[in-house]
Structures are given as C-alpha cells and as structure tokens.
C-alpha positions as CSV (number, residue, x, y, z in Angstrom):
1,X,12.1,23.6,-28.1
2,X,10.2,22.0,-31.2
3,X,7.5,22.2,-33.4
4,X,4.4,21.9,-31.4
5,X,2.8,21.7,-35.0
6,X,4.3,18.1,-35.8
7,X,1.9,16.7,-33.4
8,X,-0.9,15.4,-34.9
9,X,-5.0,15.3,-33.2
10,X,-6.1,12.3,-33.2
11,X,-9.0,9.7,-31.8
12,X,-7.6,7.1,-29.6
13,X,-9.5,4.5,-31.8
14,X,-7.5,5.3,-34.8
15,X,-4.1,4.0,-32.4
16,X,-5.8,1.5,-29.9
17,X,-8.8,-1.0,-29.2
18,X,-10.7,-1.8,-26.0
19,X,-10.7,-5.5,-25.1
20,X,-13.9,-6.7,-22.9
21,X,-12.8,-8.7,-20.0
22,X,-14.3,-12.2,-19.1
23,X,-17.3,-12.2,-16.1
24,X,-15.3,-14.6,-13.5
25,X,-18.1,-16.2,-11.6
26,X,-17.0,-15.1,-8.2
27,X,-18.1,-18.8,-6.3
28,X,-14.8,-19.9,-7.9
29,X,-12.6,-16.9,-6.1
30,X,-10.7,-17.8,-3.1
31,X,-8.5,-15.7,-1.2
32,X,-5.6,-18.8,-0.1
33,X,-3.4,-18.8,-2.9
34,X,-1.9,-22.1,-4.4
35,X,-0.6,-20.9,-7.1
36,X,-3.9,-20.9,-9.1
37,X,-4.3,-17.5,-11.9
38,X,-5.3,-14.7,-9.8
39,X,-8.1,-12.1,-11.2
40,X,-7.5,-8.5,-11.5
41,X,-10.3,-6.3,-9.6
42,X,-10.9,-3.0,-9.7
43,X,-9.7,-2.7,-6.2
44,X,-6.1,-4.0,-7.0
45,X,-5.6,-0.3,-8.7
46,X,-4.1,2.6,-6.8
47,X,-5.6,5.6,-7.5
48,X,-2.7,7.8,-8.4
49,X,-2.2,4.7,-10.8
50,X,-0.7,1.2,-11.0
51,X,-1.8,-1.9,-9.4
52,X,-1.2,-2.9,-5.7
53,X,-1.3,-6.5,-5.8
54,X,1.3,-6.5,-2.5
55,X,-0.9,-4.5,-0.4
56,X,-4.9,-5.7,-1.8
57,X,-7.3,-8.4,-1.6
58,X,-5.7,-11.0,-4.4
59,X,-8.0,-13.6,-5.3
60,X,-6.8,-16.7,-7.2
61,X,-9.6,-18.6,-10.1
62,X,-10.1,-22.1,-9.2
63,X,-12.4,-23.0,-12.6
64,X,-11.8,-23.5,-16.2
65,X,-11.6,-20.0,-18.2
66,X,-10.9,-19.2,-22.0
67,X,-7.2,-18.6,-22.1
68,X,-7.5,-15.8,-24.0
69,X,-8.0,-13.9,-20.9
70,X,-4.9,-14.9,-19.5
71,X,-2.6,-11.3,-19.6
72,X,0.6,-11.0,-20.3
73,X,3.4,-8.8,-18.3
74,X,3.3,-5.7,-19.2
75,X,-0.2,-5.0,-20.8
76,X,-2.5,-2.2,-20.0
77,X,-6.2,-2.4,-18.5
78,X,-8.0,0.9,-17.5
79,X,-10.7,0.6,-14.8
80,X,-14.4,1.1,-16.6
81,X,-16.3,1.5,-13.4
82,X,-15.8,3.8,-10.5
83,X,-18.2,3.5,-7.6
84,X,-17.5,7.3,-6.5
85,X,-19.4,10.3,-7.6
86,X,-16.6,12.2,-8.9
87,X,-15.5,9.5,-11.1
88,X,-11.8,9.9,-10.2
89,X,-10.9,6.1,-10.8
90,X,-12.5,5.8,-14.5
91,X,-9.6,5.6,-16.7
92,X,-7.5,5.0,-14.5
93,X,-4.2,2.3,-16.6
94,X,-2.9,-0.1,-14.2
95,X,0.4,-2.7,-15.9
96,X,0.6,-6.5,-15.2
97,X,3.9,-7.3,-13.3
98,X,6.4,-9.8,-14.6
99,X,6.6,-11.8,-11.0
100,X,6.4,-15.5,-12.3
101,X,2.0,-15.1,-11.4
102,X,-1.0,-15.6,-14.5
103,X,-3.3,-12.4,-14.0
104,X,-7.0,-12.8,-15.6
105,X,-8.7,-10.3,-17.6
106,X,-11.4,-9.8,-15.5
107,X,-14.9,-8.0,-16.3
108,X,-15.4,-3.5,-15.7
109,X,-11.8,-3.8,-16.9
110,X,-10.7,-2.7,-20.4
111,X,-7.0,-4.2,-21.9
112,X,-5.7,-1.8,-24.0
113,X,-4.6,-3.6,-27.4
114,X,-2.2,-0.7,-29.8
115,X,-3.2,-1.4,-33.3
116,X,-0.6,1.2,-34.6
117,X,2.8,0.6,-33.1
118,X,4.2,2.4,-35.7
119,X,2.6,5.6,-34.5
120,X,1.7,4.9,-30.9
121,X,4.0,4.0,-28.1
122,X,2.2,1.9,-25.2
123,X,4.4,3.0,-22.4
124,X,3.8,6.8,-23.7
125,X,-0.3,6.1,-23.9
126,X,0.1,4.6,-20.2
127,X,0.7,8.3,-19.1
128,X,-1.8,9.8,-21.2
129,X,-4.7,7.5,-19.6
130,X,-3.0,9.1,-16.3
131,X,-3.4,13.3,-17.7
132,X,-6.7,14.8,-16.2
133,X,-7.9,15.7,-19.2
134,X,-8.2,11.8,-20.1
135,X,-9.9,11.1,-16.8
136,X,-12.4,14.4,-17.2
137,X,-13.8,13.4,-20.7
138,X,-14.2,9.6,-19.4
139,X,-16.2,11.8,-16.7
140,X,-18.1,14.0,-18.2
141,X,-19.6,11.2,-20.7
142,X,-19.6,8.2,-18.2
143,X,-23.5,7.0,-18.1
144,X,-24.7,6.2,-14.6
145,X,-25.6,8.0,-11.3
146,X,-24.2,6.2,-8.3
147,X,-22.2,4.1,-10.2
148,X,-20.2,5.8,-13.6
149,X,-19.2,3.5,-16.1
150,X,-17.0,4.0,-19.4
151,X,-17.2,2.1,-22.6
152,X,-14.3,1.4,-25.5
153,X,-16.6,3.9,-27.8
154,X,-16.6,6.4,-25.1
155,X,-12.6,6.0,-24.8
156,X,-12.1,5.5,-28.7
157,X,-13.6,9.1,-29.5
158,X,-11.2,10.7,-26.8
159,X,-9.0,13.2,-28.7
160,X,-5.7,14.4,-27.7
161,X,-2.2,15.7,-29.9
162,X,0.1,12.8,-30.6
163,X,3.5,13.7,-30.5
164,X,6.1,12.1,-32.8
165,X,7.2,8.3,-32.0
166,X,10.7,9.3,-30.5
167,X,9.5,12.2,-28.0
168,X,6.6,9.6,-27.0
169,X,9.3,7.5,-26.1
170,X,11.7,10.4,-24.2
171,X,8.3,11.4,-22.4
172,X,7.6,7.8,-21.3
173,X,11.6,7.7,-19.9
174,X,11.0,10.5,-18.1
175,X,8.0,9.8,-16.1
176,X,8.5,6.0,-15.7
177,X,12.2,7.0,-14.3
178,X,10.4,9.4,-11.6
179,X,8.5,6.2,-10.9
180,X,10.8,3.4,-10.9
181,X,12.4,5.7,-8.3
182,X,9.1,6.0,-6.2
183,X,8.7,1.9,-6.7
184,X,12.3,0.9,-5.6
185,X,11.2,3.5,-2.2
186,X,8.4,1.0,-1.9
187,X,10.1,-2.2,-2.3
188,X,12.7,-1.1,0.2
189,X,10.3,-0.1,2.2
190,X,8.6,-3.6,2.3
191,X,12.2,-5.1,2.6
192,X,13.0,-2.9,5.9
193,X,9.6,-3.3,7.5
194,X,9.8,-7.4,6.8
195,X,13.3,-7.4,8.8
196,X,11.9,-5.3,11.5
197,X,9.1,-8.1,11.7
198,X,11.5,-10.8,11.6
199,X,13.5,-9.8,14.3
200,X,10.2,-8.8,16.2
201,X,8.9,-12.6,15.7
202,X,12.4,-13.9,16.7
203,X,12.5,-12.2,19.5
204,X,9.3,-11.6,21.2
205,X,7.3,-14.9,19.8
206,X,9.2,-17.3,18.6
207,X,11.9,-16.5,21.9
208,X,14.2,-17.4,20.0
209,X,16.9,-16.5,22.2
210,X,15.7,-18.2,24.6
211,X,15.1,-21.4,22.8
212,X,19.2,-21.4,21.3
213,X,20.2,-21.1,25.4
214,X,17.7,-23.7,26.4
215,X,18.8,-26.0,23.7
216,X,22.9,-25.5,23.8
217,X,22.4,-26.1,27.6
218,X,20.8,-29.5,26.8
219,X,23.5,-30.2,24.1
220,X,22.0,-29.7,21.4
221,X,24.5,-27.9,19.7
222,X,22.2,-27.7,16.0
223,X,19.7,-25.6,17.4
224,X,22.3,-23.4,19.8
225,X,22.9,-20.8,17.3
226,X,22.3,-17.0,17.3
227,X,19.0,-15.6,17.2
228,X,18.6,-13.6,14.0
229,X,19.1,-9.6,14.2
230,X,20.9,-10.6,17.4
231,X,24.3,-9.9,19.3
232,X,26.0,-11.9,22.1
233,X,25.4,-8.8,24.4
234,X,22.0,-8.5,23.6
235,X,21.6,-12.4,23.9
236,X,22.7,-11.9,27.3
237,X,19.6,-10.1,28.1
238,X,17.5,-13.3,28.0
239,X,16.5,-16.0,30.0
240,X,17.7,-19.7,29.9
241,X,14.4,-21.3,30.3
242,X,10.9,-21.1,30.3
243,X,7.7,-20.8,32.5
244,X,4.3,-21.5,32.7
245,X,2.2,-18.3,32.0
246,X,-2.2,-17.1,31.4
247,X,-0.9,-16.9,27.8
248,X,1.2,-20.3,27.2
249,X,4.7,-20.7,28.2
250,X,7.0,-17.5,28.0
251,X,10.6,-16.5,29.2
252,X,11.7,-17.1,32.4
253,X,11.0,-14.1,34.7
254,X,8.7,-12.5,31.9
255,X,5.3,-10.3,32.9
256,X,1.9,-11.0,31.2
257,X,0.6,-7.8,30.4
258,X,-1.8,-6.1,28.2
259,X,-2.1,-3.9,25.1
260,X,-3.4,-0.9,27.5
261,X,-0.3,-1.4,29.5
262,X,1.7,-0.4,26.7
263,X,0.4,2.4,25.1
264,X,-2.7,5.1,25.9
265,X,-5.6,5.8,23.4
266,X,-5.6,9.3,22.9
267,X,-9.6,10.0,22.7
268,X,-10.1,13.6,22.9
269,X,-12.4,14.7,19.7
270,X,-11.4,17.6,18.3
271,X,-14.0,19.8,15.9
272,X,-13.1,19.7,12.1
273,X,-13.4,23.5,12.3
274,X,-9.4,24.2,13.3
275,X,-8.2,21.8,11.1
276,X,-6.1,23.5,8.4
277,X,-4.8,23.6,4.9
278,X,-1.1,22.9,5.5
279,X,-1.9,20.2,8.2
280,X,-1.7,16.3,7.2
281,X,-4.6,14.4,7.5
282,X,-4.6,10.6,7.6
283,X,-8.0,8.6,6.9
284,X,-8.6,5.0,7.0
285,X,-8.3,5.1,3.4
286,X,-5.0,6.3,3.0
287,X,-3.4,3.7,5.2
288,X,-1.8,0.3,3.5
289,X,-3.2,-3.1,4.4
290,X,-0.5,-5.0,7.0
291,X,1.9,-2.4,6.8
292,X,3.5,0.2,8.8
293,X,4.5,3.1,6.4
294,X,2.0,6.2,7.1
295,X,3.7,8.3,4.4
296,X,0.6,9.0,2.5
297,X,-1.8,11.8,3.2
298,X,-3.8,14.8,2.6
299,X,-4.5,17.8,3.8
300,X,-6.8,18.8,6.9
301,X,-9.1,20.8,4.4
302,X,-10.6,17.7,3.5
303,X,-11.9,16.3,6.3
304,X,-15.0,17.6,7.6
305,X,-16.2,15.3,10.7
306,X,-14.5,15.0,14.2
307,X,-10.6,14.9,14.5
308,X,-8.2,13.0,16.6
309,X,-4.9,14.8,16.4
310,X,-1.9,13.0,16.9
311,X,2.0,13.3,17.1
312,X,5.2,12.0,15.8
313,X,5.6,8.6,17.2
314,X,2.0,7.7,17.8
315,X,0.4,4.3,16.5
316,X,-2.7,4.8,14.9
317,X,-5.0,1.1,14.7
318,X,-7.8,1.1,12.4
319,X,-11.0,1.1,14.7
320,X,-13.6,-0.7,12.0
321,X,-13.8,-4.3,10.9
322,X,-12.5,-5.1,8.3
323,X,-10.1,-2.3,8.7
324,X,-8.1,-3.5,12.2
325,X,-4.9,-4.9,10.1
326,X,-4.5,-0.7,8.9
327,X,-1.5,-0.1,11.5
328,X,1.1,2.4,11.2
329,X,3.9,4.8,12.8
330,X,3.5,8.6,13.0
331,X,6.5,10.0,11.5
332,X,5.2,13.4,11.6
333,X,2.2,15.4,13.6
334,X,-1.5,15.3,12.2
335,X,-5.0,14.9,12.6
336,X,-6.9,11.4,11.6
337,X,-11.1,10.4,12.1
338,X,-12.1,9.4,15.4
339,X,-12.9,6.2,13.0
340,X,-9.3,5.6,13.9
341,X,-7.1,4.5,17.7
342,X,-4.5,7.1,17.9
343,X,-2.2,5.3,20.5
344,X,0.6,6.5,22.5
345,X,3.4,4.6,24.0
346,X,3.8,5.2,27.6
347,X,7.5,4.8,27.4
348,X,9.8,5.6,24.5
349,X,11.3,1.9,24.8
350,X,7.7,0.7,24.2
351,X,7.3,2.4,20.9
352,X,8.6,-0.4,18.6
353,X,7.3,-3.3,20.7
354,X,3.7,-2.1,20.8
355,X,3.5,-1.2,17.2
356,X,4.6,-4.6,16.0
357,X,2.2,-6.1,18.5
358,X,-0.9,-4.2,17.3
359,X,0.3,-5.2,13.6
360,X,0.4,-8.7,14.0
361,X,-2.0,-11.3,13.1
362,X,-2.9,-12.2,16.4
363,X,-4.1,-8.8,17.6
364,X,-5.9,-8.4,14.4
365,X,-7.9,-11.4,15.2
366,X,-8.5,-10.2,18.9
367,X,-10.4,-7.5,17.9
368,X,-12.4,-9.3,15.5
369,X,-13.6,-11.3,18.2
370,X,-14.2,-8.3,20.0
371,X,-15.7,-6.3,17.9
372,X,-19.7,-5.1,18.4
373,X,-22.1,-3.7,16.2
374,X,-23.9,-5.4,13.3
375,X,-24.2,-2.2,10.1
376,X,-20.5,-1.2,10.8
377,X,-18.6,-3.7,13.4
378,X,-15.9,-1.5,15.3
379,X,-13.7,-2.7,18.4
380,X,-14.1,-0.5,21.9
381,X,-10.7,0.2,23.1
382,X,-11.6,-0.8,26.4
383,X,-12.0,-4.3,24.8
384,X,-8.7,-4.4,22.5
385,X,-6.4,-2.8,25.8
386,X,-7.5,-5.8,27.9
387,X,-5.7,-8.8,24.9
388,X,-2.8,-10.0,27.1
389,X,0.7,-10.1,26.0
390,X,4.2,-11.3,27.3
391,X,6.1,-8.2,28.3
392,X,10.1,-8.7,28.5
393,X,12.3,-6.6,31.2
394,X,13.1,-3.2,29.9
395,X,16.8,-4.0,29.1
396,X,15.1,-6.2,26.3
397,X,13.0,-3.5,25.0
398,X,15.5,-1.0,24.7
399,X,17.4,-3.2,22.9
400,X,14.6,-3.6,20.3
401,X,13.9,0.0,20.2
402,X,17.4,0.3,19.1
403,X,17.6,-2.0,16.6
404,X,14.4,-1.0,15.2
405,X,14.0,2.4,14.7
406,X,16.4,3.0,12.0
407,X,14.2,0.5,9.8
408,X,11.2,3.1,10.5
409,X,12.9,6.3,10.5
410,X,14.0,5.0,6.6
411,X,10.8,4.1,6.1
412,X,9.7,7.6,6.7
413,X,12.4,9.0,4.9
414,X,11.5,7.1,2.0
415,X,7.9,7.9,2.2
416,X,8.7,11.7,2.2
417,X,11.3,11.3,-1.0
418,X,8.8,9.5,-2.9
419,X,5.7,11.8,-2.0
420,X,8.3,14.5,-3.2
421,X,8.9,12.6,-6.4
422,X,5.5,12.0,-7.4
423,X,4.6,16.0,-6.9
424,X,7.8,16.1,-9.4
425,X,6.1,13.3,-11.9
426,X,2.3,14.4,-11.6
427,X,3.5,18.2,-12.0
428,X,5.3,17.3,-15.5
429,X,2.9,15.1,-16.7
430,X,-0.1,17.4,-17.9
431,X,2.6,20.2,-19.2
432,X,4.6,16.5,-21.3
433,X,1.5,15.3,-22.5
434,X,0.2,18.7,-23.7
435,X,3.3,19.8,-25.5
436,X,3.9,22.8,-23.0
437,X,7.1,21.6,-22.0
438,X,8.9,19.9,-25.1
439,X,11.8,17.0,-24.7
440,X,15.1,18.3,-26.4
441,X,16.9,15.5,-28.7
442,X,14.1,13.1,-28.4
443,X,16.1,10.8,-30.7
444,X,18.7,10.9,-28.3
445,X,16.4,9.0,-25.5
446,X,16.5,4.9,-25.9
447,X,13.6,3.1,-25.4
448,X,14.0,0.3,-22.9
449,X,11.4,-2.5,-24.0
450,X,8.9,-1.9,-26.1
C-alpha cells in the first residue's frame, strides 16, 4: 500500500501564507446587483465546506477598493471567525467560482497563498483545511469566548504529514470527484426546480394560456402560441377570457381563494422527549433560501425543544422573519421546531400548486406585512391562511400535479444520492489525509488544473 514513512511532518507555514483581507466599509454594500464586485462573507460558506453564493445573502461593493483584493477563480479563503461556541466554522476553505463575477477579499477571511508548489498541491490542502483535526487545533487555540477567532500564526504552526506531490494529487481526484458528483446533483436540482417555477408562473400567474386564446381569438396570431410546459389537451383546460376578481383580473370562471383553503397547518406540539436517533430532523437552519429541496438534515437526537412531526408530502414555511422564503417538500417523514408551518394539502392535486404558492415572492411579502412581534417577528398562521389566491378548476390542478411531480420526486432523489455521497467523501477523508488508507499508483492519477 506505500511507505507511510515518505511523508514528511510539517508546519503549514513552511508550504503556505495567510493573506489579511480588506475591511469593506459596509455603507457601500447593496444587495441589488448590477454587476458591481461582490464581497465574500463569512455567511456565503457552507458548513460542510464551499461557498453558497446561489443560495446566500450576495452583496455587491459600490466604492473604490485596492485591487489587490480582487480574487481570482479558484483561490482559497478559510473563515477566521465563527460566532458559535464549538467553533465548527473556523477553518473552514471555501473556492472562488469561475462564473464571469469579481469576488473581494473581504476582512475575518484568510486567502490561502502556496509558497511551495513544488511540494504542496492547493487542491490537496483544500481537503486538509476540511479533516477535523485541522478544524480542532484552530479550536482549541482560537482566542475569544462568544466569539472564536483564528490568526495566520495560529494556522501556520498547524502540523500535519505531507504526503508526496503525486498521491496529494490522486487524494485531491478522489474527493473532488465525490464532490463534482454532489455539485452537478445540485445544479440539476436548481435546473428542475426553476422549470417547475416556470411552468407554475406560466400557468397560474402569468395565465398564459389564457392570454395565447384571448389573443389568437383577436387575431393576433404573434402572441397565439403555446403556453410553455404545455399540451393542446391541457390548453383545453382553460378559459378564453378573463374576469374581474378581489385580487385583479383572473381566468374566466376562476375562484378567489386563500392559502388556508389549500392546505391545513398541522399544530400539534409534540415533546422532544420521543424524538429519536434514527428519525430526521429538519431546523430552520438546514433549509435553503428560495428553494424547495428539503434533502438536508439531522437526526432527532439533536433537537431538544418542542416537535412538529410531519409526513411525506407536507410543506413546511418558515414561521420567523427573515426566514418566511425557507419553503420546501417533505420527501420523507420527520420532526421540525414548532419555529416552523408544517402544512398539509387537503387534496393530493393541491400539493404542487400550494407549495409553489407559499414559495413565491408574493407570499413571502404577505407575511412580512403580517408579521407581529418586535425581538423576533413571526407570522400567525391565522394571518398567512387568510392571503387570497386565484384557485383554477380541479382539471387544471391535476394537470399541474402531473407535470410537476417528477421535477420533485428527482429532486428528492438527488438529494438522497448526494447525502449518500458525501457520507462516502467525509468518511474517506480523515483515513486520505492521515495515511490510513494509501492511493495505489499515485503517478498514475492526472491532475486536472493546477
């Protein structure tokens, strides 16, 4: 399997340096983007490692800046502050994308600059910054109470067995293929969920449908096309017109309904005490901003406050301000915090339609308006179940139902491959990094990049 004794101890200062970023002055930050550099924050990291720029806050610089802040794809910046007691973000590596954006090197974040390429490979020390044993010393010698912070010294003196150049390359295959595999899940993901919105839109907001009859009757022949997602049978299942309604103008022969007509909020409390080990637990935390994938979780252990439990197929609606765009399909059985709406679709056929309802923008900003309480503003359901809504006849929603739910149950599907994947990649990693499980021809592995 190889000579463990070719790897040689080192200090991470004798391969790398730790770069200071730049304090943005945050009355320059703005959250519409035009196309201005945007500023990494510590929040833009996932925890398992990474950054989430999709899914985050983003927040573009609109002031002058040395340019020697700007990053380039590909570098490294570990996270030099963590805000939690257990210090589980500090060290935590995060790479710059290649997607056409300029990304600042902001402040509490550290870019990793490899002085020794001829003995260090960067994609190999991306998954060393990722072993526990990088995250524990960072830890255990972080100053701070309430707030730990890290410092280039602290992460210079880290010591750790540096394997040859070649296996620091295979080891670096290995993992990243595990997680180009767990990305492309993700990017499909978005891709499925976005066409599940855009027929949802098409359908159900823009009426679409109705608009291509309304116009081909009036001659209009440039407009009369089909509705995207959309066959002529189920074109048949709208209206050729339009009528006044409490909520604007809506198809002809349409109901105005509301959000508690389509769904019931499940609100029995259950104790923490029955939760168990094996069951999955969903916090607020866990679910992505403006999307519907509820694949992550944890395990019923952890949670010790009042339960909601809820099945496969529920919604569950974020509860808190600023947390009531966190929306997502059940596609398994758990328990959640009473911090969250578990919501249940009184019909089958209603499933699709009321998720995508409680998603959108509009809903969102409902219960914003709604909400009450000043130290932590939450929305009453009583309140969010009375935001009125155009409800189409049931052939309509069936129709919907049917071309939606293979988006979702791939979604889930996905979700569950790549959960699967990363047990795969965050198993291997301690035992690669460590030497306890050795890379046959590591010669034999080309590196792709640098």
């Amino acid at each position: 399997m190889g000579n463990k004794s070719a790897w040689d101890e080192i200090a991470l200062g004798e391969v790398i340096k730790i770069k200071h970023g730049w304090p943005f002055k945050s009355e320059f930050f703005s959250e519409e983007l035009s196309g201005k550099p945007i500023v990494v924050n510590i929040g833009n990291f996932r925890y398992e490692g990474g950054v989430r720029f999709d899914s985050t806050t983003i927040r573009e610089y609109r002031a002058e800046y040395p340019r020697e802040y700007e990053l380039t794809p590909g570098d490294i910046l570990l996270v030099m502050t963590c805000q939690t007691a257990g210090g589980e973000i500090l060290g935590i590596p995060g790479r710059i994308p290649d997607d056409g954006r300029i990304y600042l090197h902001n402040q509490r974040l550290g870019k990793v600059v490899v002085t020794a390429p001829e003995r260090a490979n960067a994609k190999y020390l991306y998954w060393l910054f990722l072993s526990p044993e990088f995250n524990r010393e960072l830890y255990l010698s972080a100053s701070g109470t309430k707030i730990l912070h890290t410092s280039p010294n602290r992460i210079a003196d880290f010591r750790f067995r540096l394997p040859p150049l070649a296996e620091q390359r295979a080891i670096a295959q290995i993992l990243g293929t595990l997680d180009d595999k767990i990305e492309l899940n993700r990017r499909m993901n978005e891709t499925l969920e976005a066409m599940a919105r855009a027929i949802f839109k098409s359908w159900f907001v823009d009426f679409d449908p109705v608009r291509a009859k309304l116009a081909l009757s009036k001659g209009e022949g440039a407009e009369g096309h089909q509705p995207f997602g959309m066959d002529a049978e189920t074109a048949a299942l709208f209206p050729e017109s339009f009528q006044e309604s409490a909520v604007g103008k809506i198809p002809k022969g349409w109901m105005v309904k509301t959000l508690g007509d389509l769904v019931d909020s499940i609100g029995e409390r259950v104790d923490a005490t029955p939760a168990k080990d094996g069951e999955r637990y969903i916090a607020l935390d866990d679910m992505p901003s403006h999307s519907i994938d509820l694949s992550t979780w944890r395990v019923g252990s952890e949670v010790n406050s009042s339960i909601v439990r809820f099945r496969k197929g529920d919604i569950l609606f974020g509860a808190m301000r600023p947390y009531f765009h966190k929306v997502g399909l059940a596609q398994f059985a758990g328990i959640t915090r009473t911090t969250t709406f578990v919501l249940r679709p009184k019909k089958e056929a209603l499933r699709h339609f009321a998720l995508l309802h409680f998603s959108s923008d509009d809903v969102v900003d409902y219960a914003t308006t709604a909400s009450v309480g000043t130290t932590i503003p939450y929305v009453r359901w009583d309140a969010l179940g009375r935001c009125e809504i155009a409800l189409p006849p049931d052939s309509a929603l069936a129709s919907f139902e049917r071309a939606a739910t293979p988006a979702t149950e791939l979604i889930g599907l996905n979700g569950e491959q790549s959960r699967a994947l990363a047990a795969i990649r965050d198993a291997l990693l301690p035992k690669l990094i460590s030497g306890e499980i050795r890379v046959r021809d590591a010669e034999s592995y080309q590196e792709a990049g640098t």
